[in-house]
C-alpha angles and dihedrals in degrees: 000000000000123000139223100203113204114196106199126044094205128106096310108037093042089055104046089041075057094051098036107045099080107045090039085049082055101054088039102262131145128205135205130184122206117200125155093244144351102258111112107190123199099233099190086067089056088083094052100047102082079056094065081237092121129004126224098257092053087063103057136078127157112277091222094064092058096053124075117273088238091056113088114225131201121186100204140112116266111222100191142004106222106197100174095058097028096235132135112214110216128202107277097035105286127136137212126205123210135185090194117026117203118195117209098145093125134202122293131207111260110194084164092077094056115078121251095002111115088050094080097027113147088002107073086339126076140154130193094209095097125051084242102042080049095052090043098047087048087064097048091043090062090059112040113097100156157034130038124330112191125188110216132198108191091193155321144311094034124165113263104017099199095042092092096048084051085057093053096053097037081053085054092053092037096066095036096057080046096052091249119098098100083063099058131071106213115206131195108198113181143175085224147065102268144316081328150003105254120064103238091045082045095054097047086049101040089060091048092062088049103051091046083050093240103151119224130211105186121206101024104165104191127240114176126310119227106208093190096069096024108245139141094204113200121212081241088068097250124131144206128196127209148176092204131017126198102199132185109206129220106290112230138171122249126296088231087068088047094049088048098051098240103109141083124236091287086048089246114134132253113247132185127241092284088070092220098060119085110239091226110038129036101205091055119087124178133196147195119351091351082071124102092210135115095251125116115265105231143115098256088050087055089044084051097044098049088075103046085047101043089059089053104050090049091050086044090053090044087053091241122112125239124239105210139103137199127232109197108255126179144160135201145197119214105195097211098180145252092066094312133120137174123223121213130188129178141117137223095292099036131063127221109275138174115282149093136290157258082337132032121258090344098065113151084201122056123212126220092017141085114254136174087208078058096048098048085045090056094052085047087050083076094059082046095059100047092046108021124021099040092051086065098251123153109240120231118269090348102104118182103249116062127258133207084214107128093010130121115210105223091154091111088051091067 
């Protein structure tokens, strides 16, 4: 029986073992997923957990009940990816051997590679990319009443692009809702231009910081940060002090595609023009954040890509070749306070504009505004992932490439 070997049982790897494990059962197929653990963790509450909005132990559930009873699963490290002879070797010795081979190890937050950060981690420093940098910086966040906050990007591509400009703007409504605001300076500090990386979603953004008073200083590309004294220092020479810094790492692949030899200097792997293929090796496919490709890291974007890619693998397994293309679509919730979100869509060719979505005229959501009726979608995102889109399932008038339907083109007017 041949095999289809997933590392990684998060978002990626638990949707396409879903979509997969029936038509590769049929053609007599198996398929095993490899993960370090069982814990599945759902990343989008991190954000909200320093808010007191979600806990820790609301976000988990075990990776192996959300996989197909037909699918083997081992929770164990993977020391090396062996593509010549087509083995994963296994902690302890083991090896694995695979036919077709399906990346989903992700990208991980590296706070290692900044200067000076880790001297002050978990002290004046914290992330929420992590269960425990959430929980801790849900505790620092209760006490602090005054001084300078500042929101810090180390560097692009990160996961999740629009998750540190929600936590500007949550911080705003936090210490509102606390009487301090007055008290505390909020800083964005970012690698790029603004609140985005396309100019009409920058501009609407970008208004939004200011009229909820949350400075910007725009490419800031990081140094090294001295928590002693309390300063982000630019290569450009400028500084910015703090009492507390968010930070979001470098984001990096995982050490297992470094030690095998398949990654670029991020650890992310090489793919063709396809996006999902290995440039080395055909047998080897990759999705979501383990990708070396231009596309946004993000869940929707792994949602999108599992049925593009499911259509190639099982061309690729009938010996036939698949004629579709993915486009990089993507959509985002920025949570903006006091019961409001903003919803985004674009791909890797359009930008976010104004509109309505997912249908035209009728919404519900609507993009590039705030919105109570966004803001509630995004809190029952979080039924949809456990019970829909991880199973596989195509969600209703959402298809995976993007459509202009409901969307109004302003971009001549910037």
């Amino acid at each position: 029986m041949k095999n289809l070997v997933i590392l990684g049982a998060g978002t990626g790897g638990t949707i396409m073992a879903n979509r997969l494990a029936g038509p590769l059962k049929n053609r007599g197929w198996k398929i095993t997923v490899i993960d370090r653990d069982d814990n599945h963790y759902y990343q989008p509450g991190f954000l909200l957990v320093p808010f007191g909005i979600y806990h820790p132990e609301d976000l988990v559930r075990r990776r192996s009940s959300l996989l197909p009873g037909s699918v083997d699963f081992l929770a164990t490290e993977v020391e090396e990816i062996k593509p010549d002879s087509k083995k994963i070797k296994l902690a302890g010795g083991q090896e694995i051997n695979y036919d077709l081979l399906l990346i989903a190890t992700g990208t991980h937050p590296r706070p290692e590679e900044t200067p000076g950060m880790l001297d002050g981690w978990r002290q004046n420093i914290f992330d929420y990319y992590s269960i425990d940098g959430a929980a801790a910086l849900a505790e620092k966040l209760k006490e602090f009443r005054e001084g300078t906050l500042v929101v810090h990007i180390s560097e692009m591509p990160i996961k999740c692009n629009v998750s540190p400009l929600e936590f500007a703007f949550l911080a705003d409504w936090y210490f509102r809702k606390k009487g301090v605001r007055d008290n505390i300076r909020l800083v964005y500090v970012t690698p790029i231009s603004g609140a985005f990386t396309r100019p009409v979603a920058t501009r609407y953004l970008g208004d939004l910081q200011a009229k909820k008073k949350i400075e910007v200083e725009s490419f800031f590309l990081t140094e090294k940060i001295d928590p002693a004294t309390g300063k982000v220092v630019c290569y450009d020479g400028r500084e910015v002090s703090f009492n507390l810094l968010v930070t979001v790492p470098t984001n990096m692949g995982s050490e297992v595609i470094k030690r095998s030899g398949l990654g670029d200097e991020m650890n992310y792997v090489p793919v063709d023009k396809s996006g999902f293929r290995s440039e080395k090796y055909a047998d080897i496919f990759v999705i979501g954040d383990a990708a070396g490709n231009d596309w946004t890291k993000a869940g929707s974007v792994v949602h999108y890509e599992s049925e593009i890619l499911e259509k190639i693998i099982l061309a690729e397994i009938d010996g036939k070749k698949a004629e579709v293309k993915f486009d990089g679509h993507a959509n985002c919730f920025i949570e903006t306070g006091f019961g409001r979100a903003v919803v985004i869509d674009y791909n890797h060719e359009i930008e976010p504009l104004p509109g309505k979505y997912p249908l035209p005229v009728v919404g519900p959501m609507s993009l590039l505004k705030e919105t109570r009726i966004n803001h509630w979608s995004k809190l029952a995102f979080e039924w949809v992932y456990w019970h829909w889109l991880l199973k596989g399932r195509e969600i209703p008038f959402v298809p995976a490439l993007m459509s202009m339907k409901g969307k109004k083109d302003v971009r001549r007017q910037i």
